[in-house]
C-alpha positions as CSV (number, residue, x, y, z in Angstrom):
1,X,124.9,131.3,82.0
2,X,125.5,128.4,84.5
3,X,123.2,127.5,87.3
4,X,125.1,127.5,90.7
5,X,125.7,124.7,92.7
6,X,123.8,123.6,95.7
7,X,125.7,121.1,98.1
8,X,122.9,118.4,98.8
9,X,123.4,115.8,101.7
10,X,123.3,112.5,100.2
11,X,121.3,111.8,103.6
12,X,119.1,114.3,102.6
13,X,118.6,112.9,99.0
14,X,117.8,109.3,100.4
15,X,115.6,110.2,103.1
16,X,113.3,112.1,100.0
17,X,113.2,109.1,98.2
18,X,112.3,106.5,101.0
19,X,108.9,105.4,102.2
20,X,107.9,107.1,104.9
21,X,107.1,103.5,107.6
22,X,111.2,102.3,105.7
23,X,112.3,104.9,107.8
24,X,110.6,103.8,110.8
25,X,111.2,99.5,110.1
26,X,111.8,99.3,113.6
27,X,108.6,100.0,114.8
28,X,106.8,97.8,113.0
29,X,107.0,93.6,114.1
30,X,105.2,92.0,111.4
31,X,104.0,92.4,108.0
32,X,99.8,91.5,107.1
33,X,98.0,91.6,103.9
34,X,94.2,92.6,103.5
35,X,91.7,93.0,100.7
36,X,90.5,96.4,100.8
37,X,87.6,98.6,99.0
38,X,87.1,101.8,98.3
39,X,83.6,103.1,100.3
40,X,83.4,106.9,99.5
41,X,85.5,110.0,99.8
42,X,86.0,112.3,102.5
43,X,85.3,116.1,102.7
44,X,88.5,116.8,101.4
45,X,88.1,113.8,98.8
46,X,90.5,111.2,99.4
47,X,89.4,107.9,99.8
48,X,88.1,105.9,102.7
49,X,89.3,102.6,102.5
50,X,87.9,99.7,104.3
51,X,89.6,95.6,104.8
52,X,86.6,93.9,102.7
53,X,86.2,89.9,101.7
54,X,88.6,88.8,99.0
55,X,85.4,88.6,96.0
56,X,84.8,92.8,96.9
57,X,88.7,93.8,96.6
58,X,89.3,96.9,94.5
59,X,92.5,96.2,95.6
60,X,95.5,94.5,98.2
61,X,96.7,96.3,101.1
62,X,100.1,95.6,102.6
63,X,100.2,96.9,106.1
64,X,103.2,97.0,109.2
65,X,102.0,95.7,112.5
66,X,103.5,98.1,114.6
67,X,104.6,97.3,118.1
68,X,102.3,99.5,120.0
69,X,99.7,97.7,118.1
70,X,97.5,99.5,115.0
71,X,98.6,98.9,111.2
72,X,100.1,101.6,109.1
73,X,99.5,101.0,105.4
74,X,102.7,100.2,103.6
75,X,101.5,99.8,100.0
76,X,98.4,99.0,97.4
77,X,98.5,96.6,94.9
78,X,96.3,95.9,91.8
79,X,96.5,92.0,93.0
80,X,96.7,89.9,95.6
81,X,99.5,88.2,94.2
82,X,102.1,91.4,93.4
83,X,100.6,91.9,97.3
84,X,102.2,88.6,98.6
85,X,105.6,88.9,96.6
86,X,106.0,92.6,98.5
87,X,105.4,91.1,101.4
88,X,107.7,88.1,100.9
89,X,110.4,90.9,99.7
90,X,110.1,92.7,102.9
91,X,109.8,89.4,105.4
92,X,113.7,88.6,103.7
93,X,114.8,91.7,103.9
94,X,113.1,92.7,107.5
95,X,113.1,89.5,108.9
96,X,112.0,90.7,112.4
97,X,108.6,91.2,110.5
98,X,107.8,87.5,110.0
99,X,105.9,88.3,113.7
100,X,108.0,85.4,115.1
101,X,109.6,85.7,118.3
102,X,112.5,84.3,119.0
């Protein structure tokens, strides 16, 4: 017994794999880094996160400046150095998020 076939858009099938703030690049005009700890959970237990000193970090946030002002966080790393080369990676590839005008 074979399993039909179900047309997928390839459109479809990138979009699933693709951070949510890749879609939206646009909206974002530079790229920060902050050390971050966890504080506690919420009532529906995720985590609240706070920016921290470095010495406290449980870990690196990279965050989009967006536009409109406000971050949106990107990604966490374990370090703050896998947290720079991310953010290096995206300034080359986004160059519009090195926060320079011009």
């Amino acid at each position: 017994m074979t399993k039909a076939h179900i047309p997928v858009s390839p459109i479809n099938a990138a979009k699933a794999v693709t951070p949510r703030w890749m879609q939206n690049i646009r909206d974002f005009d530079a790229v920060e880094i902050h050390p971050c700890l966890v504080i506690g959970n919420d009532s529906m237990d995720n985590p609240i996160v706070e920016q921290c000193e470095p010495d406290d970090a449980h870990f690196w946030c990279v965050f989009g400046h967006l536009r409109t002002g406000g971050l949106d966080d990107f990604e966490d790393f374990a370090t703050e150095a896998e947290a720079i080369a991310f953010h290096n990676r995206l300034i080359a590839a986004y160059p519009h998020l090195s926060g320079e005008e011009g």
